[in-house]
C-alpha angles and dihedrals in degrees: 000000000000086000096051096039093052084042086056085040103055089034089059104043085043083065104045101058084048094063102039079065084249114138114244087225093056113121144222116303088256108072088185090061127080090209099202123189127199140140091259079199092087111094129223098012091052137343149164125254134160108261136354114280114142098026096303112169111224112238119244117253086015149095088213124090128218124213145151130095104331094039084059090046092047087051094049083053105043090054090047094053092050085247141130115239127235122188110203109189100218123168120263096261095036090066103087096039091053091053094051091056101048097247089128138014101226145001119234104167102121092279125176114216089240113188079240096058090034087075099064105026134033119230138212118242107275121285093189143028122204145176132218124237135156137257123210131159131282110275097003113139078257097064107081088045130142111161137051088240086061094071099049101134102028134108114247130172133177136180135252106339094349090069082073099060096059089080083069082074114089114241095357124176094217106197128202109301105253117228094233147350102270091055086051093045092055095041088047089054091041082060085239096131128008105225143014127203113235139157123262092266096049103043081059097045084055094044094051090039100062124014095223101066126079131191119234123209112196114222077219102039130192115293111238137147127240089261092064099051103028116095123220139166121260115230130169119272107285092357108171079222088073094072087033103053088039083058087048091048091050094064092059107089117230084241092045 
């Protein structure tokens, strides 16, 4: 339903600025300012904390900061591009939409150029490349596990395309997708699923995080294409910021 009401959505608001005569590529009123949206509740891609320390950004309209990996790439861009960077915290699903309709500039949130995505927004060339895994609990039966087959009874979410994933395991008992990581991380320590998929930062954020998680990596693995692992930044359709922000990720090293 989420996915069919924010298609309806973007495709509304796509139309509309068609037919107001306003390019779909125009930006934010600023044109000094580099507006980023992104969850900042997605560690450690992205996240919110109380002050600045360790290069946080403040959000705009807020007395929150938001830092982790895509708060340092949209730094590194921003500079790049001579301009100052806003963070704008936006909903998951709210993201896109608010692209299309120039709300913000870009979208740095740990995104995958998905085909799906690919057919409402543009994206940069990929500025990491990541692997699923799962996380369980210490000294479940899951936790000594190396193969998919391994998880076949157990109840396993995920969040956003890893949720489809979760049908490669055999016998299964595929629970109700979660809206976020933070949602999966308390019902894995309420012992209401088993297992959540997740991608390699993360599952080491959460492990980290909470002692008694622990991050499984499958002899087998999950199949998936590079669409679906690699992380880009959203811009709008035919957006001038594509070429520019590919120029600014160019100059971040893969070691970096």
């Amino acid at each position: 339903m989420k996915k069919i009401l924010g298609a309806i959505a973007t495709l509304a608001m796509t139309v509309g600025l068609a037919a107001c005569g306003t390019p779909v590529s125009q930006g934010t009123a600023n044109q000094n300012q580099l507006v980023v949206g992104m969850e900042a509740g997605y560690p450690p891609f992205n996240w919110t904390q109380k002050d600045d320390s360790n290069g946080a950004v403040k959000i705009q309209g807020t007395d929150q900061y938001a830092g982790g990996y895509d708060v340092e790439i949209a730094k590194r861009v921003a500079k790049q591009l001579g301009k100052e960077l806003v963070i704008v915290k936006t909903e998951w699903d709210g993201l896109t939409p608010a692209l299309v309709s120039s709300k913000i500039d870009a979208i740095i949130a740990g995104m995958s150029p998905t085909e799906e995505r690919k057919a409402t927004i543009d994206f940069t060339d990929s500025y990491y490349d990541s692997q699923l895994v799962l996380v369980v609990k210490k000294g479940s039966k899951y936790a000594n596990a190396t193969s998919l087959a391994d998880f076949s009874g157990a109840k396993v979410t995920a969040h956003t395309f890893h949720y489809s994933v979760i049908d490669q395991i055999p016998g299964v008992d595929k629970q109700t997708a979660m809206d976020n990581f933070p949602a999966m991380r308390v019902a894995l320590q309420s012992r209401t699923i088993d297992a959540y998929v997740s991608e390699l930062p993360e599952a080491i954020s959460a492990q980290a995080a909470n002692s008694d998680f622990v991050m499984v990596k499958l002899t087998d693995g999950f199949k998936t294409s590079p669409e679906d692992t690699q992380t880009a930044v959203g811009v709008r359709k035919d957006s001038s910021l594509t070429k520019e922000i590919n120029e600014a990720l160019k100059t971040i090293s893969s070691e970096e």
